[in-house]
N, C-alpha and C positions, 0 to 999 in steps of 0.2 A: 425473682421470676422474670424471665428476659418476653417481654411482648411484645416485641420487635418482630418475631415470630409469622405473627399474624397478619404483617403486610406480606408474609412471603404466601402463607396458607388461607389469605382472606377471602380471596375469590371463587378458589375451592369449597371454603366451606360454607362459603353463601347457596353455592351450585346442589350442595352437599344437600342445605336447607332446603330448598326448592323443591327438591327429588321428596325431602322427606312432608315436606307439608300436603306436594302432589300424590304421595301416597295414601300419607291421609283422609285426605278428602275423597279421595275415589274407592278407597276402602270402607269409608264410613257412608260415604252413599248408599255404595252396592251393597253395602251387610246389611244396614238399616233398610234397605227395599228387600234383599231376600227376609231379614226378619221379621219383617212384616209382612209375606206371602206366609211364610211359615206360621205365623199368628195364627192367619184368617183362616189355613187349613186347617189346624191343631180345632181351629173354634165351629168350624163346618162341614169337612169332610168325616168320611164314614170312620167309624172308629178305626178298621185295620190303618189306612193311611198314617190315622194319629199316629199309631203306635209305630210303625216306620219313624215317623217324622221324629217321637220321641227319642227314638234309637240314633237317631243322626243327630239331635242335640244333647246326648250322654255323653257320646263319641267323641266332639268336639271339647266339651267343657271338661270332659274328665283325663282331655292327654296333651300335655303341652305345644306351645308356640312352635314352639323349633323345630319337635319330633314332627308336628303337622306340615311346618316349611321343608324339611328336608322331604319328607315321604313326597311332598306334591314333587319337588321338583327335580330328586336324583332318582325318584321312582316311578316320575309319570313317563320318562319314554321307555317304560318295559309296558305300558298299556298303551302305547301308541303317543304318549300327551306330551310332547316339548316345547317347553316354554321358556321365553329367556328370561331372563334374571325380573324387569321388573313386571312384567307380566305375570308371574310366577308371586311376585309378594304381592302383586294384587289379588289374585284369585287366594292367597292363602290368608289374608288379611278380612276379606269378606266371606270364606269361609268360617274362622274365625270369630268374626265376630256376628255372625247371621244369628246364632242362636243367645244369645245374651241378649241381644237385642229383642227376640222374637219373645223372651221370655218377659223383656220390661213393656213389649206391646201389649202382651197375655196380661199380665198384671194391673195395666191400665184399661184393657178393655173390661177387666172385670171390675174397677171401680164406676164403668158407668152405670147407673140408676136404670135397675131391670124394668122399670114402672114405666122409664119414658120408652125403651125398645118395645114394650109389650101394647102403651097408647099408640107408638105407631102402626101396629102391626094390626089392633083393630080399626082401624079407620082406614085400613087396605093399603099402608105403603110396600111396597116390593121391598123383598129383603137387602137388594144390591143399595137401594134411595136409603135404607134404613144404616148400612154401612158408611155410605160415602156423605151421609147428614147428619147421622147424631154417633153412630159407633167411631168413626174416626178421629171427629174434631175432639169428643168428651173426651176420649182415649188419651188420644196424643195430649193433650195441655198435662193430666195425669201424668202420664209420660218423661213429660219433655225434663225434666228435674234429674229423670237415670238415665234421660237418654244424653245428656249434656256430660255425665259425671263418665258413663262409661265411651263417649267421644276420646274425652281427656285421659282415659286409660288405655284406650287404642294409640293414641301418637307415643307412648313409651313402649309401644309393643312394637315400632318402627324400627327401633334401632336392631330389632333380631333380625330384620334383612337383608343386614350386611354380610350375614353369614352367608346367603349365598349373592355374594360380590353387587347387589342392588346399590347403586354409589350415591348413599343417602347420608346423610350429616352423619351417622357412628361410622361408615365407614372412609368417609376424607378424614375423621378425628383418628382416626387409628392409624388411616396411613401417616399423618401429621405426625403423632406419637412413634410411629415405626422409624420415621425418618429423622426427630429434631430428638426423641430421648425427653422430650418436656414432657410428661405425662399431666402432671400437674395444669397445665396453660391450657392443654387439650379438654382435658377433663373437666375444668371450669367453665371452658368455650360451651360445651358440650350442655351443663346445663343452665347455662345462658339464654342459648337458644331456644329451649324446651320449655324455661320461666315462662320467656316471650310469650311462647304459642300457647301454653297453659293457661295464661293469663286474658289471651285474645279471646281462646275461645271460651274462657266463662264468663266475661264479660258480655260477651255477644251471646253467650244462651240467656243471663238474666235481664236483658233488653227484650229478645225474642219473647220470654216465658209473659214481660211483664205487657208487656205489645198485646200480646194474646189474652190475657185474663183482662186487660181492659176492653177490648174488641166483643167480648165475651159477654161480659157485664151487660155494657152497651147494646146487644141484641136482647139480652134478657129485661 
């Protein structure tokens, strides 16, 4: 294996990483805050809404990554929508993952203890005081366990945006591989880099989870 290689393509595929982490993160923001509007309304609005809202997360979970990236982006300027490359894996990235997400809020908000929403609500708290002080914090800690695990499943759903030319780590590794014929070297770089991030971020959710159930205790 010649890894001499990688002083030629090092800088690239640092650049590579960068792209791919910044996508990350802003894809995992924005899907986790649309997933969780999506929650609140699944949990408050009028039933028809739901039923929309359920239909747009069927849509989503039931038709893959790619077909979703291509459709946003070689079919949004026939509805007027052009977007370039990484704008495009963002929006497709937070569509994406809005409802998986919205589905482990749904799930957490139903492990909170109906007993404490129902004592709030006779002692006259507002339902918004009753969200943003006992449904969210109880919620999320519930939460935070899928919301870490499918984090970590969104950064491998990164490297499909090279498909449309987004120059994120799978696509400096390809053109790397197009150009030296070392597939091998590329492909190890490859998930090297992904270990890394893998590692960082469950690292940092089980500090975060254990931060929180102590902060927790501590008020109780």
């Amino acid at each position: 294996m010649e890894w001499s290689i990688l002083e030629q393509y090092g800088p690239s595929l640092l650049r590579g990483f960068g792209v791919t982490v910044l996508c990350w993160i802003l894809g995992t923001i924005f899907g986790m805050a649309l997933g969780l509007v999506i929650a609140l309304v699944q949990r408050y609005a009028p039933r028809f809404v739901g039923w929309i809202v359920q239909a747009y997360i069927e849509v989503i979970r039931g038709t893959p990554f790619l077909v979703q990236l291509f459709v946003l982006y070689y079919g949004g300027p026939l509805i007027g929508l052009r977007l370039d490359a990484i704008p495009a894996g963002l929006l497709g990235l937070t569509l994406y993952g809005s409802p998986y997400f919205a589905e482990i809020f749904r799930a957490g908000f139903r492990a909170v203890p109906h007993g404490q929403i129902e004592a709030a609500r006779a002692i006259g708290m507002a339902e918004p005081t009753i969200v943003r002080r006992i449904l969210l914090p109880l919620g999320l800690v519930s939460s935070l366990p899928a919301l870490v695990n499918f984090s970590i499943i969104l950064t491998k759903e990164t490297v499909i945006l090279s498909i449309i030319t987004v120059p994120e780590l799978m696509y400096q590794v390809g053109r790397m591989s197009a150009e030296t014929y070392r597939y091998l070297e590329a492909n190890l770089v490859l998930a090297l880099f992904f270990w890394v991030l893998v590692e960082a971020i469950s690292r940092v959710g089980r500090r975060v989870e254990t931060r929180i159930t102590k902060h927790l205790i501590e008020r109780t």
